[in-house]
C-alpha positions in Angstrom: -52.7 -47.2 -22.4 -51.4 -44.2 -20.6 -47.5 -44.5 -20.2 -44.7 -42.4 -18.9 -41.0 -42.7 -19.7 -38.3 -41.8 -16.9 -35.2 -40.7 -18.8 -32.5 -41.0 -16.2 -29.7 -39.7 -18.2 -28.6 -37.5 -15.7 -29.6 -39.7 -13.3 -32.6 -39.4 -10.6 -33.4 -38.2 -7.2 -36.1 -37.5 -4.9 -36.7 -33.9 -5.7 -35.7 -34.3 -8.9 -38.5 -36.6 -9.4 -41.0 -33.9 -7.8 -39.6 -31.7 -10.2 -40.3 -33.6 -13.3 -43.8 -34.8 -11.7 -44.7 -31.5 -11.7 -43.3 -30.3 -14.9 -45.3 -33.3 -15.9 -48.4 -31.6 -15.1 -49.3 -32.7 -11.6 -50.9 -29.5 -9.8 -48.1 -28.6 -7.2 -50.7 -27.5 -4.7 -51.3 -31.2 -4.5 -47.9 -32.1 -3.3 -47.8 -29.1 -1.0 -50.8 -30.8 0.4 -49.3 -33.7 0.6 -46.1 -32.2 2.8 -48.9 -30.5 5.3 -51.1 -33.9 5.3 -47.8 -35.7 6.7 -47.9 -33.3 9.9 -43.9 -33.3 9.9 -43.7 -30.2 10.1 -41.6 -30.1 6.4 -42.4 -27.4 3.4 -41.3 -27.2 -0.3 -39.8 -24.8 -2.2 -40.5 -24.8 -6.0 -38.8 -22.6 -8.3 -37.9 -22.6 -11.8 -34.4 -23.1 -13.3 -32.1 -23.2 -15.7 -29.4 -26.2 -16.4 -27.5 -26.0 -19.1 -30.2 -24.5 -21.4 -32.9 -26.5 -19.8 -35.7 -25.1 -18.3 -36.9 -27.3 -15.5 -38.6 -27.7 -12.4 -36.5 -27.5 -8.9 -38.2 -28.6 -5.8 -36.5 -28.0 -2.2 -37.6 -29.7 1.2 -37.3 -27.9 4.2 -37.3 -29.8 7.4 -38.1 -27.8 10.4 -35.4 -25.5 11.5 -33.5 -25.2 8.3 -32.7 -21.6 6.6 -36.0 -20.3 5.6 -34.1 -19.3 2.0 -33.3 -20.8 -1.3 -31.0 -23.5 -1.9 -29.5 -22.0 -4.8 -28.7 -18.8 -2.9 -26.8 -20.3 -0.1 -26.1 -23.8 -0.3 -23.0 -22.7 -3.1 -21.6 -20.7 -0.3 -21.9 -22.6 2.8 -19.0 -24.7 2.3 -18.5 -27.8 4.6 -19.9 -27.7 7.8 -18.7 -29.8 10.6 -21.9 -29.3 13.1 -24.2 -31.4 11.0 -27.2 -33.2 12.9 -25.8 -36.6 12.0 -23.6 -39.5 9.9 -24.6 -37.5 6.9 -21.6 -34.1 8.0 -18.9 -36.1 6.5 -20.0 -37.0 2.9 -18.6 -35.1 0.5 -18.2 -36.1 -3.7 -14.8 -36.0 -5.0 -14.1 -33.9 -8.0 -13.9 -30.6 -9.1 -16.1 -28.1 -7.3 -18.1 -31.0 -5.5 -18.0 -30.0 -1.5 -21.9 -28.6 -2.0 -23.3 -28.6 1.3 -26.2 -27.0 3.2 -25.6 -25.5 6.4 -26.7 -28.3 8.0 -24.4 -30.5 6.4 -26.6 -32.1 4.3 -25.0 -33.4 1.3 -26.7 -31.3 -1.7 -23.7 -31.6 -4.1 -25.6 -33.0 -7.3 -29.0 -33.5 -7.0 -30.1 -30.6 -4.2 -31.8 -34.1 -2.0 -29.4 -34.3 1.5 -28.4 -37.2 1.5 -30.6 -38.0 4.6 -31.2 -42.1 3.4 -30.5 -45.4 4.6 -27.0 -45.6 3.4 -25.6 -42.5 5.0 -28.0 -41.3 7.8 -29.2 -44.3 9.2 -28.5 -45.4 12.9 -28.3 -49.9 13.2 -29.8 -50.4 16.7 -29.2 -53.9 17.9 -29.8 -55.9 21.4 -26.2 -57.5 20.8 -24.1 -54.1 18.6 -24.7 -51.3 18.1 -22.5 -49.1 15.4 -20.8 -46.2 16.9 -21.2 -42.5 15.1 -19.7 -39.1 16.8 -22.8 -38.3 16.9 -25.7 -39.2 19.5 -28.4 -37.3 17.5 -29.8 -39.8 15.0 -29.5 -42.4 17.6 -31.6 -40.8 19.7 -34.3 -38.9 17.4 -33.7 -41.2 14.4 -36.6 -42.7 12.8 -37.9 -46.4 12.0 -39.7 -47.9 10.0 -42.4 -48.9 12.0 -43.0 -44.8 13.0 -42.2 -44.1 9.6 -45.2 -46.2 8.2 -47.8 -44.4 10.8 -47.0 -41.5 9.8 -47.7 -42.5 6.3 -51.0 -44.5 7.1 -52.0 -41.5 9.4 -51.3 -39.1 6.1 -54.8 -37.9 4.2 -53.4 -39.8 0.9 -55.2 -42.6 -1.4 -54.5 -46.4 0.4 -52.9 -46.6 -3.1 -50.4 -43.9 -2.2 -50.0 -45.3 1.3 -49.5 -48.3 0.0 -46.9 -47.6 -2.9 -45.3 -45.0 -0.3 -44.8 -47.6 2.4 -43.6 -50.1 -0.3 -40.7 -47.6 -1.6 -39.4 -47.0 2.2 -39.5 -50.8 2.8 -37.3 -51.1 -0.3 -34.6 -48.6 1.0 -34.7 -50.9 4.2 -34.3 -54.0 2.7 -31.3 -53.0 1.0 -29.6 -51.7 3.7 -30.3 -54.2 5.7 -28.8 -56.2 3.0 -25.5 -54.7 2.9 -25.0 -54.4 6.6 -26.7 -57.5 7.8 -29.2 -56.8 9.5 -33.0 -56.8 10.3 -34.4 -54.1 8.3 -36.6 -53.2 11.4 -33.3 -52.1 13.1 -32.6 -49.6 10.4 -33.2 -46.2 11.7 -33.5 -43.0 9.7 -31.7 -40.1 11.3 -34.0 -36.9 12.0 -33.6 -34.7 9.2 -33.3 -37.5 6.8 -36.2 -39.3 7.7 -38.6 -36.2 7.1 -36.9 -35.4 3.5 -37.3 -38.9 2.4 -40.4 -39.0 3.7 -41.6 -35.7 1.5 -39.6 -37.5 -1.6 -41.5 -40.8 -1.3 -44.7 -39.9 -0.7 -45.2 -37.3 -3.0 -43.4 -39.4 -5.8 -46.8 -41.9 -5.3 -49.6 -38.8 -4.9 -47.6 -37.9 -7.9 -47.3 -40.7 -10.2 -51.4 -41.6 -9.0 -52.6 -38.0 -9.9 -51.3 -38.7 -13.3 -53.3 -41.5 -14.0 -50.6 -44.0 -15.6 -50.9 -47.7 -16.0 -46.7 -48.2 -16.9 -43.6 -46.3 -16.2 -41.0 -47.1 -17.7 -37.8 -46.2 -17.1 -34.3 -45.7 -18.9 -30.8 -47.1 -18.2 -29.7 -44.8 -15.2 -26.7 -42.7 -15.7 -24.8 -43.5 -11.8 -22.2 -41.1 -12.4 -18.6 -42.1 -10.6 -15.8 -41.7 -8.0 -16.1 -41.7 -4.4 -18.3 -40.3 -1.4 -17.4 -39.7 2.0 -19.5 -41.2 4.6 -20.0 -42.4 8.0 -18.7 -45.8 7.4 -15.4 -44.1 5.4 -15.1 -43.4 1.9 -17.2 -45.6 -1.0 -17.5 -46.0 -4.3 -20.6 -44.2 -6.8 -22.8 -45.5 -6.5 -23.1 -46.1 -2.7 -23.9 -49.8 -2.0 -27.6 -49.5 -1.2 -28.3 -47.6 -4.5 -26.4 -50.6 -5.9 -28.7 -52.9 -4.5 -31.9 -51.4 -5.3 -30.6 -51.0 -8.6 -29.7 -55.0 -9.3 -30.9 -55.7 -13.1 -31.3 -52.6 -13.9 -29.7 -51.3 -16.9 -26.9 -49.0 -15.6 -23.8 -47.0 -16.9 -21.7 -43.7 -16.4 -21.2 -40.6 -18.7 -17.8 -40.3 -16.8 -19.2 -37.0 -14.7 -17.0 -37.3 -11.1 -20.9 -37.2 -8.6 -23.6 -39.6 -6.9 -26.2 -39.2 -9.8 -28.4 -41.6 -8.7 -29.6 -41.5 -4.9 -30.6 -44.3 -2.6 -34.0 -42.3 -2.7 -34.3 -42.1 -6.6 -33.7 -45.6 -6.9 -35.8 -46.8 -4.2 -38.6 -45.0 -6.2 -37.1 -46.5 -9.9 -37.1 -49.8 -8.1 -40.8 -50.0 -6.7 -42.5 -47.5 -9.2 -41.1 -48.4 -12.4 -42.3 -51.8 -14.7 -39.5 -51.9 -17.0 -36.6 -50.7 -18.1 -35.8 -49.9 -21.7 -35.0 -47.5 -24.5 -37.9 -44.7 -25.4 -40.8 -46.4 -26.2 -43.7 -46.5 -29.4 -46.2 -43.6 -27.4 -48.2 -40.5 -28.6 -46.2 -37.7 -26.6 -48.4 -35.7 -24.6 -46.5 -33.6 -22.3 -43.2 -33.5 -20.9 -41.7 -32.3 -17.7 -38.0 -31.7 -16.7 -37.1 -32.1 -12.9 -33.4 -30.4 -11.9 -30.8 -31.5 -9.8 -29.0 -28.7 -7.9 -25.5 -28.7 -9.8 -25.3 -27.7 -12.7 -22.3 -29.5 -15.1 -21.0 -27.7 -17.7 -21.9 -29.4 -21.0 -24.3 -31.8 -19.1 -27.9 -30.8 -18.5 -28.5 -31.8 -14.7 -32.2 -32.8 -15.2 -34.4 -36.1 -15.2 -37.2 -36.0 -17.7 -40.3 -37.6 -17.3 -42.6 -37.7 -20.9 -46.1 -38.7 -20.8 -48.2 -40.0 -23.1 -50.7 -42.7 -24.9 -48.8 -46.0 -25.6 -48.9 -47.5 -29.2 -48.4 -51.1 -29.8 -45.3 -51.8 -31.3 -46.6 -55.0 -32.3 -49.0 -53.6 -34.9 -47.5 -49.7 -35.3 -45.4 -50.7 -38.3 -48.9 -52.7 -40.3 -50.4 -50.4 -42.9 -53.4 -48.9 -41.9 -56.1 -48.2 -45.0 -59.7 -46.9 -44.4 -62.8 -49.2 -46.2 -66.3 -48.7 -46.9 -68.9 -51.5 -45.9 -71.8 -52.2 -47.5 -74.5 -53.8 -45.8 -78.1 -55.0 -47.4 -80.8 -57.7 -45.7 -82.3 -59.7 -48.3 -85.3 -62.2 -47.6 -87.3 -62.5 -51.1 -84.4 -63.5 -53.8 -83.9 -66.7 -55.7 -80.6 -68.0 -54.2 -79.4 -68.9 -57.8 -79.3 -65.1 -58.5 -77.5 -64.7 -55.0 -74.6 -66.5 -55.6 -74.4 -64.9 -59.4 -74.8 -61.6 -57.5 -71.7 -62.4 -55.3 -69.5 -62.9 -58.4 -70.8 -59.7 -60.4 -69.6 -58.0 -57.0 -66.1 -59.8 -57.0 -65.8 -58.6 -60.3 -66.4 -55.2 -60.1 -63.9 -54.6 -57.2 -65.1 -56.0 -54.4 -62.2 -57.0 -51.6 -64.6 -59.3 -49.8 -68.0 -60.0 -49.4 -70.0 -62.6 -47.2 -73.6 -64.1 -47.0 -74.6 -64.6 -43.4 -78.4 -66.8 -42.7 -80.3 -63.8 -40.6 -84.2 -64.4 -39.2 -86.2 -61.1 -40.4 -88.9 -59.4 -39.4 -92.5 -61.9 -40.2 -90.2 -64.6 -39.0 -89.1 -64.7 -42.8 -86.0 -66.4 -43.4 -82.9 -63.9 -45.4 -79.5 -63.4 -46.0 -77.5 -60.0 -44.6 -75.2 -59.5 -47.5 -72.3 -57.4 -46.0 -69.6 -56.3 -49.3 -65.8 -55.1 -48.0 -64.9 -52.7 -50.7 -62.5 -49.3 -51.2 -64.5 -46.2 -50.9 -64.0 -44.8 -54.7 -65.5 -48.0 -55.5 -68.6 -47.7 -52.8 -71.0 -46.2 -55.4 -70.7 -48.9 -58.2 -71.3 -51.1 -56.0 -73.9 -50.0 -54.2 -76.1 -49.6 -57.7 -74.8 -52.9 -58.6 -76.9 -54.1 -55.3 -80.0 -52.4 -56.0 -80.1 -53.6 -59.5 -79.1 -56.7 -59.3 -80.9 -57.9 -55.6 -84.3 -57.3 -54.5 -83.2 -54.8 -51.7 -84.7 -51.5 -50.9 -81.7 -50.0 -48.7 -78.0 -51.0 -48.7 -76.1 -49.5 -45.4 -72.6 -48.1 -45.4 -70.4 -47.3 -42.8 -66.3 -46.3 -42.8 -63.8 -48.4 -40.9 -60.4 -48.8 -40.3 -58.2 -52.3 -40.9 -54.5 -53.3 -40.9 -53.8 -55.5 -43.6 -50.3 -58.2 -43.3 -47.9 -57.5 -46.1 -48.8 -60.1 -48.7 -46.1 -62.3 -51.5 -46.7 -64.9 -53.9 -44.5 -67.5 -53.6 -44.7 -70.3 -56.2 -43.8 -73.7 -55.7 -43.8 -76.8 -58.5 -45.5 -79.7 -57.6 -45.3 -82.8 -59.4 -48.1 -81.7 -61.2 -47.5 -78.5 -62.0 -47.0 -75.3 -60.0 -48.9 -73.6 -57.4 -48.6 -70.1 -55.7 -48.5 -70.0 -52.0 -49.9 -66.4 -50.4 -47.9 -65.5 -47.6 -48.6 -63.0 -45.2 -45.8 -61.5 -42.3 -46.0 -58.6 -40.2 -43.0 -57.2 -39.2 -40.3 -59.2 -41.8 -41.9 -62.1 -40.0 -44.4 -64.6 -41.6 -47.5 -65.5 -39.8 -49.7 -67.2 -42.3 -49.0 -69.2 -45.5 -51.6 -71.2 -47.4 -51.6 -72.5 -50.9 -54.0 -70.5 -53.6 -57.0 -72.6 -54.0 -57.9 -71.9 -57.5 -54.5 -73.4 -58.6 -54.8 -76.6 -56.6 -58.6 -77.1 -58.0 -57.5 -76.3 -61.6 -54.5 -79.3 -61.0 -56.8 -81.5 -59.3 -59.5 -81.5 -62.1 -56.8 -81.5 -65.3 -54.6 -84.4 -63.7 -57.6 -86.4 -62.0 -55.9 -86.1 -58.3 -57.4 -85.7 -55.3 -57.4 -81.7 -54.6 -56.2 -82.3 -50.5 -52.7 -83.8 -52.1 -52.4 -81.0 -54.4 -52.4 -78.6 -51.4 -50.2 -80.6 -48.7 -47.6 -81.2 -51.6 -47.4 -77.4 -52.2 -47.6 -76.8 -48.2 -45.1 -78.7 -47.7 -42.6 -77.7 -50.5 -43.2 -74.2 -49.0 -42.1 -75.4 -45.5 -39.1 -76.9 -47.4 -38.1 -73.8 -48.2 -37.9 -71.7 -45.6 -35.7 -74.2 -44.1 
């Protein structure tokens, strides 16, 4: 099974997510494809970067309008701007060196995604309030969810993409909708942040489909901490939306003073994402590294998204040994020498062997003798089989097998004692049986029926691991 692990340790945002999809190996002509298929009018820029030693992957969306230059040239130097297009001009992240904003006034303090979402660029229409922002803009150009889905649905994507695209966007909704109580059909997306999210979202399910994954699983999310600045006044990290989306989610903070999880990035973790937990078993593939915009000093600013083929941590930890079968069909033997052949094999190192009735060619009755042995032993045996068996051809053929870890535990009946075999995989038992040949040597010497000999020991077993 084809799995990907999302380490959030950083934590995770829309671009940042691009970035590691594409680090990841998805084609980023594809997502650029994706951008023009919307018909939004949006572009990315993707670039290559450094954070703190880590080369990764840093995508930029540019609605229209915005600077036609790099974020990382002037988004450091812009400052605060008070002329932003909506809600979105007054959030700011409290700590040291953490008013990063575009010219637009798009928040881009941490991650590099403005913080153009539900929770801070949204506009609440209703028939009986409306919530009141200095701004008319996202009011009147702001987005919903209804125009939001046609544009989706009107996008050259896969219906699964719609559909996982469509899904994420309803689950920002719902949580807003959540904390302010609301209908989430009243939530509005203001301009700018309506076309950014959309570019996040729906290339995050082109993405994730173009890699051909069955599971993503995801880490416990690093939030970060401290405050934000928003419309609605200041809040804590992380925002209440990005709360909500993240409920039962593992989550925790390094300490570092910024929003590391967005509403975006965990609208995404929420509806893309299986599970979470720690790394898990998987043959590593490839792995990509998708950057945030900051970059904190001892901390690198990345999400990294590691591909690979899962391995069943059920039976990953069972030895694994390679064995040789021999195979013969045998139609024109006595059976008395059959069963005298079985026991010659046994003896001479056989693991296993088995007679099974077969209907030959002529419509003559035979037996397919099929012998389980270890391949240093394969050529004894096989001469063993010619010269003891009428046969003309024995078959052989490698395989692999997973064998339990195997005790002897011995238990004393009141007629004497009797080893039980006891299998368990992992440190746990799954199969326990009493040895046969002692019960039938007790039965015969002490004239008892051989079924008590083996419940008395099965039980005294069971006794035992009480």
């Amino acid at each position: 099974m084809r799995i990907a692990y999302l380490d959030c340790f950083s934590g995770v945002s829309g671009d940042m997510f691009m970035g590691a999809l594409i680090g990841a190996g998805v084609p980023r002509q594809l997502l650029e494809e994706t951008v023009a298929a919307l018909n939004i009018g949006a572009r990315l820029e993707i670039s290559r970067v450094q954070r703190n030693g880590i080369n990764a992957t840093k995508v930029d969306v540019f609605s229209p309008g915005e600077k036609d230059s790099p974020r990382e040239m002037y988004e450091q130097s812009s400052g605060y701007s008070e002329h932003a297009h909506g809600p979105e001009e007054n959030r700011r992240e409290h700590g040291p060196d953490e008013h990063a904003h575009d010219e637009h006034g798009h928040s881009r303090a941490h991650h590099g995604e403005p913080v153009a979402l539900l929770e801070h660029n949204y506009a609440l229409q209703s028939s009986a309030t409306s919530l009141k922002h200095d701004h008319s803009h996202s009011q009147e150009h702001g987005r919903g969810l209804n125009e939001i889905r046609s544009i989706i649905r009107r996008a050259a994507i896969s219906e699964t993409a719609r559909q996982s695209a469509i899904a994420i966007f309803e689950a920002l909704g719902a949580a807003e909708a959540k904390i302010h109580d609301t209908d989430i059909e009243k939530i509005h997306f203001h301009e700018v942040g309506a076309v950014d999210a959309m570019v996040d979202i729906v290339c995050a399910a082109v993405g994730t489909e173009a890699l051909g994954l069955d599971e993503i699983v995801c880490s416990p999310l690093n939030v970060g901490g401290g405050t934000v600045n928003c419309a609605h006044g200041t809040l804590p990290v992380p925002a209440p939306a990005t709360l909500e989306l993240l409920r039962d989610a593992p989550v925790y903070s390094s300490g570092i003073r910024a929003e590391l999880v967005t509403p975006t990035g965990a609208a995404i973790v929420r509806t893309l994402a299986k599970r979470f937990a720690p790394f898990p078993r998987m043959k590593v593939e490839i792995a990509g590294y998708g950057a945030g915009t900051r970059d904190f000093a001892g901390h690198a600013n990345v999400v990294r998204l590691t591909i690979g083929e899962a391995q069943s941590e059920l039976l990953s930890d069972i030895p694994t040994d390679t064995i040789v079968i021999l195979e013969a069909n045998i139609d024109d033997l006595n059976p008395q020498v059959f069963g005298y052949v079985m026991d010659r094999l046994l003896e001479e190192g056989a693991l296993d062997l088995f007679g099974v009735p077969v209907q030959m060619k002529k419509n003559r009755p035979g037996t397919l003798l099929t012998v389980l042995c270890r391949t240093e032993d394969a050529s004894k045996l096989t001469r063993l089989i010619f010269t003891e068996t009428t046969t003309l051809g024995v078959r052989q053929r490698e395989e692999k097998r997973q064998t339990l870890a195997r005790e002897w535990i011995t238990v004393a009946t009141r007629w004497g004692d009797v080893r039980v075999k006891v299998g368990s995989m992992n440190d746990t038992v799954t199969n326990y049986a009493p040895e046969y040949e002692d019960c039938r040597r007790i039965a015969a010497e002490r004239h008892v029926p051989l079924k008590a000999v083996m419940q008395e020991a099965m039980q005294l077993y069971m006794n035992r691991q009480r």
